[in-house]
N, C-alpha and C positions, 0 to 999 in steps of 0.2 A: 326675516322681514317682519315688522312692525304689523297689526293693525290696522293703523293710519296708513302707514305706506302702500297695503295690499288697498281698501281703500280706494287712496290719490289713484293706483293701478286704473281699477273698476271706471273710475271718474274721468280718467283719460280715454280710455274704452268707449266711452256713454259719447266724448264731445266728439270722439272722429266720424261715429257714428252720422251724430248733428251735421256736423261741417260736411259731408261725403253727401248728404242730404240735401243742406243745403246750397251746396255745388252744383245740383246735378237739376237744379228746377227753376222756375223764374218766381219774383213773388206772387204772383196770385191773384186772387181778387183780394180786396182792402175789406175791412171789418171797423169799425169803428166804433170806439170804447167811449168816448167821450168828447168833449172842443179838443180836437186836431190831436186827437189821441189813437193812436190805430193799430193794428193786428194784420198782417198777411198771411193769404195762406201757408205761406210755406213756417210764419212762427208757430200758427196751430199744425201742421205736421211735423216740424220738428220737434214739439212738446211732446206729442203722443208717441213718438218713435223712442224719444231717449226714455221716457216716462215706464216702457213697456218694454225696452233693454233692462232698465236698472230693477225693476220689478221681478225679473229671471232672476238675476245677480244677487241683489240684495233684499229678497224680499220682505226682510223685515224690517228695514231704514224706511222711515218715511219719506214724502218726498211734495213738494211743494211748486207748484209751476204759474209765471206768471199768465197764461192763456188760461188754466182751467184748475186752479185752484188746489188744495191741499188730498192729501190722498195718505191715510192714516197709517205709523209703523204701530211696532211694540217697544219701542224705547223711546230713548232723548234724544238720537240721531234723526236727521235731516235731511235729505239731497233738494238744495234749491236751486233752480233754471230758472235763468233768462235765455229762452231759444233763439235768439234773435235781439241783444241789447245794441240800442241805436235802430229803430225800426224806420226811423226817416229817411235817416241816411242811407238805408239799406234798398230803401222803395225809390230812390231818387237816384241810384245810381250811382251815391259817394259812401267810396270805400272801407269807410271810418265807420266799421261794426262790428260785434261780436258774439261767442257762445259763451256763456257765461254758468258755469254749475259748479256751486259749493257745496261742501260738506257742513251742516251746524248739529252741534252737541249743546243741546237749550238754548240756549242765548249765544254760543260762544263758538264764531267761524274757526275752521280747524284742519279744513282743506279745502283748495278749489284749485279749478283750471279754470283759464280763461284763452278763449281761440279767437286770433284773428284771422279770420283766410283769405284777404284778401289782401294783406303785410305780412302776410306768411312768420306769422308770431305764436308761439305758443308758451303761457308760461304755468308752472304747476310751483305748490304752496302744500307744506303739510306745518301744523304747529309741531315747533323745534327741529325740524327738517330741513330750513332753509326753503331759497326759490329759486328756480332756473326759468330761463328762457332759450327757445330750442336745444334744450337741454344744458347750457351753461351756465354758473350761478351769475344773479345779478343783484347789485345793491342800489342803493336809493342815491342822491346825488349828495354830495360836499360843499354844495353851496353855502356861505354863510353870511352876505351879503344882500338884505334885502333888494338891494339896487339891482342885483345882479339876479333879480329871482323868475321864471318863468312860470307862472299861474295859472291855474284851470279854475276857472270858476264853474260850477253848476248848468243847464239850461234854468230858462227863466220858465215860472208857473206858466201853464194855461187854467181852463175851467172856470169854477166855482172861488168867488174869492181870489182871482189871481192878481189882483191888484194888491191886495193888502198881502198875500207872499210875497210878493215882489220886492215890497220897499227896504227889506235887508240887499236884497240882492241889487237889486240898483246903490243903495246905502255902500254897498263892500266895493262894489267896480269904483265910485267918486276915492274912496279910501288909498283904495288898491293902485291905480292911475300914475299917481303922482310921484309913487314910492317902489315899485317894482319896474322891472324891466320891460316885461309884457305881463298882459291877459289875454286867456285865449277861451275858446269855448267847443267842444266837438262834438258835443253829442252823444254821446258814450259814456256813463260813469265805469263802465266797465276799464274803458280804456282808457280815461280818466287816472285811474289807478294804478293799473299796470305800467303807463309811463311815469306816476312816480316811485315805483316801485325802480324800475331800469334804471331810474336817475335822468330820466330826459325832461321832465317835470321836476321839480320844487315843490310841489304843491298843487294839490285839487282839495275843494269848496265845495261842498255840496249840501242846502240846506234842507236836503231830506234824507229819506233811508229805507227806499224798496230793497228786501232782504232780497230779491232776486237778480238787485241790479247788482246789490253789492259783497253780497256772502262771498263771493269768492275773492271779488279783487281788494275786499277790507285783510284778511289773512294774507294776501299776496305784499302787499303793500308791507305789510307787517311784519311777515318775516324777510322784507330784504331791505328793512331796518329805520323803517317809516316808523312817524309818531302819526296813529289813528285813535282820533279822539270824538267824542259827539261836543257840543257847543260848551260844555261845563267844561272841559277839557279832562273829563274821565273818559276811561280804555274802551272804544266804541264796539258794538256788540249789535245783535238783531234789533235788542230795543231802542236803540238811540235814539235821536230825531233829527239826528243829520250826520252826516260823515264826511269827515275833515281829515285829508292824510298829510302829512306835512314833514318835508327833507329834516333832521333833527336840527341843522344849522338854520332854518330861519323860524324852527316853531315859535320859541320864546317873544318874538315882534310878530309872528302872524296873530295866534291866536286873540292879542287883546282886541286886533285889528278887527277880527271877526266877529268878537264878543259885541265892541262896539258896534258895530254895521246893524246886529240882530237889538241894539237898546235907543238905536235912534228911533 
């Protein structure tokens, strides 16, 4: 065994953890981070749970959590959580959420799982490994046919300045409209991913790049044979400034479409 593979091991370990956790509690009381921005209890205990599993395990991997911030190794390794990606959806009752923990080596995602428990979905990612979903491999879709293409766009900004974020993203939906099949929007960049990684998706938009939303499902997506690129169309990585996964058959007519959308 690999490394990486013992690793992915460890990382699967950490999210059954999560998931068993967060089965077994309701959300909580709400915390609020910012305009319509929010934390439940149960995302601040699943942080601390997996955060103080992987800290036995691997205590020298660093490890970085969207609740409570970074927490220092001795190398370039990484474990980054999202304990709860889609916290709307998950406070409101709809289904469409997940556990999301990657592995990053500097810049560069290299393993993740991502849990949906309540689509009874799991899928695990190591770089050159390949990706499975409950354990089967899965690839990205065949589409080649913009006409034919089924689209995730992003959530739209709230906050500070969210009007002027917005105006790509309103710009790409007028784009988008006329020339694909559908657009859809869930709420989940986690799962965002992961279905284009299965092939159920074509394509997810996303003009940003919380490393915790997406450390995992950028590698998932990747290794089952997704073009993930940031808005230049180079190989997307922690730093990006958006992350864009795209079926390899309609990347060449997505991408200018994007490019365009971000220069109107």
């Amino acid at each position: 065994m690999t490394e990486l593979s013992r690793l992915l091991e460890i990382a699967e370990g950490a999210v059954a953890v999560a998931a068993g956790l967060v089965e077994s509690r309701e959300p909580g009381a709400l915390h609020f981070k910012g305009d319509r921005d929010m934390a439940s209890d149960t995302d601040i205990a699943v942080e601390q749970a997996v955060r103080e599993h992987l800290a036995k395990v691997t205590p020298q991997i660093a490890f970085l959590g969207e609740e409570e911030g970074a927490h220092p190794g001795e190398g370039e390794l990484s474990w980054v959580l999202d304990p709860i990606d889609g916290t709307v959806n998950y406070v409101h009752g709809v289904p469409l959420w997940g556990i999301s923990l990657g592995l990053v080596d500097g810049n560069r995602q290299v393993a993740g799982v991502l849990d949906f428990p309540m689509l009874g979905t799991r899928y695990l990612a190591a770089e050159g490994c390949g990706v499975t979903r409950n354990g089967e491999p899965i690839q990205v879709s065949k589409c080649t046919e913009l006409s034919e293409a089924l689209v995730m766009a992003g959530d739209f900004a709230v906050g500070t300045d969210a009007a002027e974020k917005n105006r790509p993203r309103f710009a790409l939906i007028d784009l988008l409209v006329p020339r694909v099949q559908r657009v859809r929007m869930l709420g989940s960049a986690a799962l965002h991913l992961a279905l284009v990684a299965d092939g159920s998706l074509d394509a997810a938009i996303m003009f940003s790049n919380k490393p915790w939303d997406t450390s995992a499902g950028a590698i998932i997506a990747r290794e089952a044979g997704a073009v993930v690129v940031d808005l230049d169309g180079t190989p997307h990585d922690v730093a990006s400034a958006a992350t864009i996964a795209l079926a390899p058959g309609v990347s060449d007519e997505l991408l200018p479409l994007i490019q365009q959308a971000v220069a109107q």
